[in-house]
C-alpha positions as CSV (number, residue, x, y, z in Angstrom):
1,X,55.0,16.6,-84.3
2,X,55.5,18.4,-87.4
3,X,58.4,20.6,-88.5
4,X,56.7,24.3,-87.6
5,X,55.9,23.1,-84.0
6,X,59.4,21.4,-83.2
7,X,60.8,24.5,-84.4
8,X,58.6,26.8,-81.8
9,X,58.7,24.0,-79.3
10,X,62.9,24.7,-79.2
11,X,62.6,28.5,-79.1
12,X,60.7,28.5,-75.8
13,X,60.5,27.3,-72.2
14,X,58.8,24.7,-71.1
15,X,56.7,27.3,-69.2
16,X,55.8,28.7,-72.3
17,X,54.9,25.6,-74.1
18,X,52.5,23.8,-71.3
19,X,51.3,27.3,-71.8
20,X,50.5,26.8,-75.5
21,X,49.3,23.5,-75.5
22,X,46.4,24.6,-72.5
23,X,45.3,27.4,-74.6
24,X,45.4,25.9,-77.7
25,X,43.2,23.5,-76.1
26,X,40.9,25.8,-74.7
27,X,40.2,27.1,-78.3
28,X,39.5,23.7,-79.3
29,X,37.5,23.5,-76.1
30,X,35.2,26.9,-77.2
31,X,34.9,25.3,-80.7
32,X,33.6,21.7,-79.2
33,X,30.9,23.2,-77.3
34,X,29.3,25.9,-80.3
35,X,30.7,29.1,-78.5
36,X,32.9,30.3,-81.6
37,X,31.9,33.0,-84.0
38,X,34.3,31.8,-86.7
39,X,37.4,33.7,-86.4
40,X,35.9,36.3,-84.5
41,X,36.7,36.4,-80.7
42,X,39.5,35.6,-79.1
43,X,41.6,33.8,-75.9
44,X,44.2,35.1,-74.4
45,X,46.9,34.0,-72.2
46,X,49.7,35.8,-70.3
47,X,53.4,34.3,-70.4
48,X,55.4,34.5,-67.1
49,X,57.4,37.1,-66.0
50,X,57.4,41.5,-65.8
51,X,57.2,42.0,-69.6
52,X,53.1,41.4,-70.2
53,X,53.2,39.5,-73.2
54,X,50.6,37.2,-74.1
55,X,49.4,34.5,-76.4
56,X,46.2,35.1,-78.7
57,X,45.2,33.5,-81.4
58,X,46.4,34.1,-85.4
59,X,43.5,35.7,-87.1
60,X,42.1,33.9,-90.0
61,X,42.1,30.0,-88.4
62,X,38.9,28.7,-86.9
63,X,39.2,27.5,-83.5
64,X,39.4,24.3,-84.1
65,X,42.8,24.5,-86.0
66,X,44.7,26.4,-83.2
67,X,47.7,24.7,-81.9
68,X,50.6,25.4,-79.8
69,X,52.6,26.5,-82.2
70,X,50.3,28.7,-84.2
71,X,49.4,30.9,-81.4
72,X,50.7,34.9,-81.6
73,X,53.3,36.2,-79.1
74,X,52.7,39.7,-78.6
75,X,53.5,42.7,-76.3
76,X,51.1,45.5,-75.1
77,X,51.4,47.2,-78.0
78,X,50.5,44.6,-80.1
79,X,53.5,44.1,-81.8
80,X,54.8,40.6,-82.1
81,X,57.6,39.2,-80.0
82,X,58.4,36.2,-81.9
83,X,58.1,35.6,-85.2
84,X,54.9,34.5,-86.8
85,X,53.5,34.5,-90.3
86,X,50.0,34.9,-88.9
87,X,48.6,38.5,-87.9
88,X,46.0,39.1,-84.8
89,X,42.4,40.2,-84.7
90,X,42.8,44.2,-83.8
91,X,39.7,44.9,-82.2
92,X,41.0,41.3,-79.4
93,X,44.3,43.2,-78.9
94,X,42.3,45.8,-77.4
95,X,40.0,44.4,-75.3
96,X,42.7,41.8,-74.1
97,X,45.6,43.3,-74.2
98,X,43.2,46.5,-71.4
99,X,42.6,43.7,-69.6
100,X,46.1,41.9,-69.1
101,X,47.7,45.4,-68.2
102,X,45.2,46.0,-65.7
103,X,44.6,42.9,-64.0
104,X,48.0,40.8,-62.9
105,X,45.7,38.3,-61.9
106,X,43.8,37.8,-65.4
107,X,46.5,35.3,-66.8
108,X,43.7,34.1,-69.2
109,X,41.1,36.3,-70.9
110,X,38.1,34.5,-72.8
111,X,35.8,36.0,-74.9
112,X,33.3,34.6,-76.9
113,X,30.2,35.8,-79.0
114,X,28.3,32.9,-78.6
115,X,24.2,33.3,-79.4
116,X,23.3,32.8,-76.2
117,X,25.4,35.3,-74.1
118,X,24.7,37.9,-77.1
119,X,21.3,37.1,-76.7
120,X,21.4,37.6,-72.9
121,X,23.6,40.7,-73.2
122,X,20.7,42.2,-75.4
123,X,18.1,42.2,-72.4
124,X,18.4,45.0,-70.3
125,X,17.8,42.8,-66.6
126,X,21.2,40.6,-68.2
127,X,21.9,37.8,-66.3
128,X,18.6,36.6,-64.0
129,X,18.6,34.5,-60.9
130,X,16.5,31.3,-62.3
131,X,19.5,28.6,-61.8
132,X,22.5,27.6,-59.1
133,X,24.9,28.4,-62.2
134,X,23.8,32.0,-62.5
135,X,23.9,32.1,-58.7
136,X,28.3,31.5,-59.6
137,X,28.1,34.3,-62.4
138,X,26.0,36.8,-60.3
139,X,28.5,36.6,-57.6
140,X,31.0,38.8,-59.2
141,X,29.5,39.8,-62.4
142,X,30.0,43.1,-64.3
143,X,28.7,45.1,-67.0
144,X,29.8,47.4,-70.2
145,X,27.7,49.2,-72.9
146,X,28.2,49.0,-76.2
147,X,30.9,51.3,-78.0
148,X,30.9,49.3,-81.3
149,X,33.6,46.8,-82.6
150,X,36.5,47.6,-80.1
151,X,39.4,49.1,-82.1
152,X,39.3,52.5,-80.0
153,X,42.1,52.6,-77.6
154,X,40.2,55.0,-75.6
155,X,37.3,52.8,-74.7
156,X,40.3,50.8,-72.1
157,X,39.9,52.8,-69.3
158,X,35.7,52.1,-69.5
159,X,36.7,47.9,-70.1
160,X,39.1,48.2,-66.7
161,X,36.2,50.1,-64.7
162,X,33.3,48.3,-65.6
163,X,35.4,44.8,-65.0
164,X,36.9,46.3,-61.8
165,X,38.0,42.7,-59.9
166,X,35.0,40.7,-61.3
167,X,35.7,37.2,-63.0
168,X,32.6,37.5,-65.7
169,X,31.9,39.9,-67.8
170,X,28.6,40.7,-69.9
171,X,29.6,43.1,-73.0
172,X,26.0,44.5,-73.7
173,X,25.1,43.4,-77.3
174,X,28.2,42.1,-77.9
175,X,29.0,39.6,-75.5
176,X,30.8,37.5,-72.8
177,X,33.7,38.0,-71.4
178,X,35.7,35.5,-68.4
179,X,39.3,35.8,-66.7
180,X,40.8,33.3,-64.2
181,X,44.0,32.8,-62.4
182,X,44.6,30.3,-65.1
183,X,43.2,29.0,-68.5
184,X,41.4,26.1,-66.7
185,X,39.5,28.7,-64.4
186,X,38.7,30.6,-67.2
187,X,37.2,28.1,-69.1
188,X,35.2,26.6,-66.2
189,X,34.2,30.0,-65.8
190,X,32.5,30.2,-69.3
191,X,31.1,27.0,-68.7
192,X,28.8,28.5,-66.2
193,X,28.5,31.7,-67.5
194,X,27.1,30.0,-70.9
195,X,25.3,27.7,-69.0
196,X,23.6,30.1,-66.9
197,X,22.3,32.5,-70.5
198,X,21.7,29.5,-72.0
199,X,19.0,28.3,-69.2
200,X,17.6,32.1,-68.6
201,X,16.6,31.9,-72.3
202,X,14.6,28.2,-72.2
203,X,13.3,29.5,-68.7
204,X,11.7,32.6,-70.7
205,X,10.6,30.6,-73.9
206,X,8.2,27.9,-71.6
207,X,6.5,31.6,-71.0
208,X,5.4,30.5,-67.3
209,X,6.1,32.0,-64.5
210,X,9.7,31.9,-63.5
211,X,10.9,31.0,-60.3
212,X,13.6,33.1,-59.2
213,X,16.6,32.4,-56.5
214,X,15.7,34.5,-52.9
215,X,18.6,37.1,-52.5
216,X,19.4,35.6,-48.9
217,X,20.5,32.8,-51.2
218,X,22.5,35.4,-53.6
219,X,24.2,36.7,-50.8
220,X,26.3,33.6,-49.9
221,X,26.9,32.9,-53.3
222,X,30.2,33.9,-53.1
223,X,31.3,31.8,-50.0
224,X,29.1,28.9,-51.5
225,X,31.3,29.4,-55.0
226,X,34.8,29.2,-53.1
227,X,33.7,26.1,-51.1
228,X,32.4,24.6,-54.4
229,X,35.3,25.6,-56.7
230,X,37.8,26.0,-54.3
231,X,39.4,29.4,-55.8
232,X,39.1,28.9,-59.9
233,X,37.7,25.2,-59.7
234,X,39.2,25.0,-63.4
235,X,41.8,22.7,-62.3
236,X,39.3,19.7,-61.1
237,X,37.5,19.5,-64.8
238,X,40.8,20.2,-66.8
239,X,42.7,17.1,-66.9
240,X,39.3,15.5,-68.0
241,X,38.4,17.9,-70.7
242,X,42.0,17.2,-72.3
243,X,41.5,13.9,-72.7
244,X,38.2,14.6,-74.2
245,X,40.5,16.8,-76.5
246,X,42.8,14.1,-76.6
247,X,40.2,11.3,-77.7
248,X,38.5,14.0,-80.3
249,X,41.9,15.4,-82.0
250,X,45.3,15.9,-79.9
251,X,46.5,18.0,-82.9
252,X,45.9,21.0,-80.3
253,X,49.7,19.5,-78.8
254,X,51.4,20.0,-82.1
């Protein structure tokens, strides 16, 4: 471990640093699997306790050199609570930072701008019935249209109404947007959500006619989703996807 992370590593609580490592490796997770945008969207995680601060990532590094010890502590004003020679992406503290006050149960935010889900978000139907993943993601799905790159303070409210208590997000022409009770949730949550654009648009390119799910099916989605997953479901794939990590680069750890 090198001398920057020992040094974070002794200013924090364990809590906090089994924090850092799991979203640190969620990064590196979004960057495995072609969902980053360079250094353009953003994960966020909120630390224990009554004081909403949160963990995002220090704008400038591509996701696949984010590490424990690199991530941003900041408040809900964006200001940072420990310091940190790296600054944050303004237009994430908005969006996350709208999303963490409102929501006690987002403790992890994901965003991505992958081509995909900004593909999908383009279409006005959004996400379709054709596959049992979308059936997850139209279970609790929400919408918001564009207002531009999101550095407008005022636009929170509209983010917090159009999310209301869903766990996806689609961010018309701009993209998608997950939270879970956990980082783990929240990736397994883009999983699907990714999964589920990705499909829609293969399904339309064979141009033949699409079969598409019955809505008595739709309809016990949600039940079918909580059996499945059993609340987030993140936590039955997330040991395994660290030691993928693990085998590709631990450096997430440091």
């Amino acid at each position: 471990m090198n001398t920057t992370a020992l040094d974070v590593k002794s200013k924090v609580s364990e809590d906090e640093w089994k924090l850092r490592v799991d979203l640190a490796a969620c990064y590196r997770l979004v960057a495995h699997y072609g969902w980053d945008d360079l250094i353009f969207t953003h994960i966020s995680a909120r630390l224990p306790g009554p004081d909403h601060q949160f963990l995002i990532n220090p704008y400038g590094m591509t996701f696949d050199e984010i590490t424990a010890s690199n991530l941003v502590k900041i408040d809900l004003d964006g200001r940072k609570v420990m310091d940190s020679p790296f600054e944050i992406n303004p237009a994430g503290f908005t969006i996350h930072s709208a999303i963490h006050a409102a929501r006690d149960d987002a403790k992890c935010v994901l965003h991505t701008h992958s081509i995909n889900g900004v593909a999908v978000s383009a279409s006005r139907q959004g996400v379709l019935p054709l596959s049992q993943q979308s059936t997850f993601v139209l279970a609790s799905l929400g919408y918001h249209d564009y207002e531009g790159v999101a550095l407008n303070a005022d636009e929170k409210p509209r983010l917090v109404r159009d999310l209301g208590d869903k766990t996806f997000f689609m961010l018309r022409n701009h993209g998608l947007l997950t939270v879970g009770s956990s980082i783990a949730d929240a990736f397994l949550a883009m999983y699907l959500f990714e999964s589920a654009c990705t499909i829609q648009l293969r399904a339309q390119a064979a141009a033949t006619e699409l079969i598409t799910i019955e809505p008595k099916v739709l309809d016990g989605a949600m039940m079918m989703a909580q059996m499945v997953l059993r609340g987030g479901g993140g936590g039955f794939a997330w040991p395994g996807l660290l030691r993928k990590l693990d085998r590709i680069d631990p450096s997430f750890r440091t």
